[in-house]
GUKEMI-88602 format. One record per residue (C-alpha): x, y, z; residue number from 1. Coordinates in nm, 3 decimals. Each point is the difference from the previous one (the first is absolute). Example, Ala and Ser with C-alpha at 12.3 -4.5 7.8 and 13.67 -1.06 7.14 Angstrom:
2
R         u         v         w   num
R     1.230    -0.450     0.780     1
R     0.137     0.344    -0.066     2
END
This chain:
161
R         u         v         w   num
R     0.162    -1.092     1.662     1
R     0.134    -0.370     0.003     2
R     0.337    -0.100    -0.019     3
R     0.006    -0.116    -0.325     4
R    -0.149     0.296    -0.035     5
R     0.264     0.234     0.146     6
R     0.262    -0.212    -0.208     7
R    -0.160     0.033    -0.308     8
R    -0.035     0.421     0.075     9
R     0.374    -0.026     0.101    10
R     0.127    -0.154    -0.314    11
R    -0.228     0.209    -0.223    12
R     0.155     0.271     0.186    13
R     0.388    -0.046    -0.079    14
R    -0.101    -0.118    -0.365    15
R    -0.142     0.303    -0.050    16
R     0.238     0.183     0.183    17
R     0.295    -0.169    -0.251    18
R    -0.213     0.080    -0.297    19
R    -0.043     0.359     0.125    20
R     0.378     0.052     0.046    21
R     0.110    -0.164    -0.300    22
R    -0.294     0.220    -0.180    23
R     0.128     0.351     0.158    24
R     0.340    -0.113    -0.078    25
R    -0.061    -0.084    -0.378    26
R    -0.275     0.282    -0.052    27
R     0.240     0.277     0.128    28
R     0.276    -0.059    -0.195    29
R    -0.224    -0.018    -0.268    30
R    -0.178     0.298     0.040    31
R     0.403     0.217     0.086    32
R     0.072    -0.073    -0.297    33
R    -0.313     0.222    -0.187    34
R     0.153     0.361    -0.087    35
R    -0.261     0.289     0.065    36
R    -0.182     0.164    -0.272    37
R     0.107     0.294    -0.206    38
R    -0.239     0.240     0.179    39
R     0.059    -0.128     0.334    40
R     0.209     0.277     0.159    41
R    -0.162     0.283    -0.175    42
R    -0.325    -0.119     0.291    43
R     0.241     0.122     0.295    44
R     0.229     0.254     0.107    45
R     0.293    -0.167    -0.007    46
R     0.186    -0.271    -0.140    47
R     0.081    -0.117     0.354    48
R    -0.370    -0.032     0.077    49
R    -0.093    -0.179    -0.312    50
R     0.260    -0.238     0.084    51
R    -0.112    -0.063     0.279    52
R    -0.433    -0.050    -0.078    53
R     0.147    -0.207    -0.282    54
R     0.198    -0.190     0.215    55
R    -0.317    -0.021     0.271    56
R    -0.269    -0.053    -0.289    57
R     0.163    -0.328    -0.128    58
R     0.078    -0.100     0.358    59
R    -0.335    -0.001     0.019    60
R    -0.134    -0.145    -0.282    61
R     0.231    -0.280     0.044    62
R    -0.135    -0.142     0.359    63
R    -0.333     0.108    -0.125    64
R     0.042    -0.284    -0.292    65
R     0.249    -0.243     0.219    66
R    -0.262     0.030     0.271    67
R    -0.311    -0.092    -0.272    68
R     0.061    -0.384    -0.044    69
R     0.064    -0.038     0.396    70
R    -0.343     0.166     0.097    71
R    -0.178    -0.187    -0.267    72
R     0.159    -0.324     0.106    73
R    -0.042     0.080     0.404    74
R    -0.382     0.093    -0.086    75
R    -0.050    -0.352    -0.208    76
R     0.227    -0.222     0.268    77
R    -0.212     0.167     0.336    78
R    -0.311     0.215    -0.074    79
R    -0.069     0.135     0.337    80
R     0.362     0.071     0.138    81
R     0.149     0.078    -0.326    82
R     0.071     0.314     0.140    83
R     0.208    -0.104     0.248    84
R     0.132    -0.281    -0.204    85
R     0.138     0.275    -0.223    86
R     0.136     0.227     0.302    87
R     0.222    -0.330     0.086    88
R     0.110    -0.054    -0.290    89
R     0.092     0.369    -0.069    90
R     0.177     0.021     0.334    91
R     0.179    -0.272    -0.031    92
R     0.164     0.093    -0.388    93
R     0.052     0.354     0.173    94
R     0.205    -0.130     0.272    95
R     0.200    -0.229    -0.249    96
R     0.028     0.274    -0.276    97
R     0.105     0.291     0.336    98
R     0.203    -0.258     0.183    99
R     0.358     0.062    -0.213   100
R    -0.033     0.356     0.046   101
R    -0.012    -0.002     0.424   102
R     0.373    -0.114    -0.079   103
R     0.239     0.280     0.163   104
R     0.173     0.052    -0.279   105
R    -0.279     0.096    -0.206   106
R    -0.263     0.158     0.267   107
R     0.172     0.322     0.049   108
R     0.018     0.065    -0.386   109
R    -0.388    -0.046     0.001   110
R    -0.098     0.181     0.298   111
R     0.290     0.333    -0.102   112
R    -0.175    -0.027    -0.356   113
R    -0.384     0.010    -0.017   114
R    -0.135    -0.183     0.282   115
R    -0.349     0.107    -0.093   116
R     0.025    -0.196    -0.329   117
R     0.160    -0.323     0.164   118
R    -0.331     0.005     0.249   119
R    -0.269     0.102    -0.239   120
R     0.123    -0.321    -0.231   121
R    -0.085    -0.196     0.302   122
R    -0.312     0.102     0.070   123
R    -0.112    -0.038    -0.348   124
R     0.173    -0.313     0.011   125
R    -0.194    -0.173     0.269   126
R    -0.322     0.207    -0.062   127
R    -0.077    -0.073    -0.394   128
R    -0.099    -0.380     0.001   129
R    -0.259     0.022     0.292   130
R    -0.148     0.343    -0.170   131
R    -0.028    -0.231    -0.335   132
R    -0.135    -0.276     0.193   133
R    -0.239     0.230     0.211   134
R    -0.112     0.184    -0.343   135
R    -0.067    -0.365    -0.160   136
R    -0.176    -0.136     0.274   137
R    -0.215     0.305     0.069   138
R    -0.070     0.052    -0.427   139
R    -0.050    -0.383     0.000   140
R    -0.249     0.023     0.324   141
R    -0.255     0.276    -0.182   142
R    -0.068    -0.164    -0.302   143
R    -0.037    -0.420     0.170   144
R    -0.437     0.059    -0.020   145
R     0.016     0.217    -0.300   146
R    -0.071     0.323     0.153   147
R     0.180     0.296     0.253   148
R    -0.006    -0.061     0.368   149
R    -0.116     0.362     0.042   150
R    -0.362     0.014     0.071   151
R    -0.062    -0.301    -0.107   152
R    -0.183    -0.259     0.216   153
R     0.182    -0.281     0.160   154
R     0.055    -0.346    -0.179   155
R    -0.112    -0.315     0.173   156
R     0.239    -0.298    -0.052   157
R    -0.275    -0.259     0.084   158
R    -0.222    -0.221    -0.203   159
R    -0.223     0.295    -0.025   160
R     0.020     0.082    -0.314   161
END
């Protein structure tokens, strides 16, 4: 890669990084503020589990949708590293979103409460946008000569044809 090159990945990189944060940020609030359905807690065994897949469920869905416009974008700005394009930008909103909580005043409240929550939103943090790029790229990638990859012969680029 270039320089201009390496700036250009750099900048996409905290732009998409910003947009990711601001996305999660927005998105998740949004989606706190949907109550569960009627028939919700009759699925589980308790109320304390249902409150707690309902709470994990639109977790979920909301980095799953605040992480769609950053893979598509991160696929369309660099085809072949978008990917990793996407991993920077995830890590980077991860450590900006994670950073006020390292604070010791609020750490030990996290880490006495449900640790395994606070590190499983990380992970889907930084992993959703380069699984949404890699799923793009890859769905994308099959279809380019009109037919599957598997079994089929190989495609000459050349003047060939």
């Amino acid at each position: 890669m270039t320089l201009t090159a390496r700036i250009r990945f750099s900048l996409a990189a905290l732009a998409l990084a910003a947009g990711y944060f601001y996305l999660l940020i927005y998105v998740i609030g949004w989606m706190s503020a949907h109550h569960w359905p009627s028939w919700w807690f009759d699925v589980f065994p308790s109320r304390h589990v249902g409150a707690v897949m309902w709470l994990f469920t639109l977790h979920t869905g909301a980095v799953l949708l605040a992480a769609l416009p950053i893979g598509i974008a991160a696929v369309i700005i660099a085809r072949q590293n978008a990917v990793l394009l996407a991993l920077i930008a995830a890590s980077l909103s991860t450590v900006a979103a994670m950073a006020p909580s390292l604070a010791p005043t609020i750490w030990p409240i996290i880490w006495s409460s449900h640790p395994v929550f606070f590190i499983t939103d990380q992970i889907k943090l930084v992993v959703a946008a380069p699984f949404i790029a890699w799923v793009l790229r890859a769905a994308s990638s099959n279809h380019r000569f009109g037919r599957s990859r598997v079994g089929a012969a190989p495609v000459s680029h050349g003047a060939d044809r």
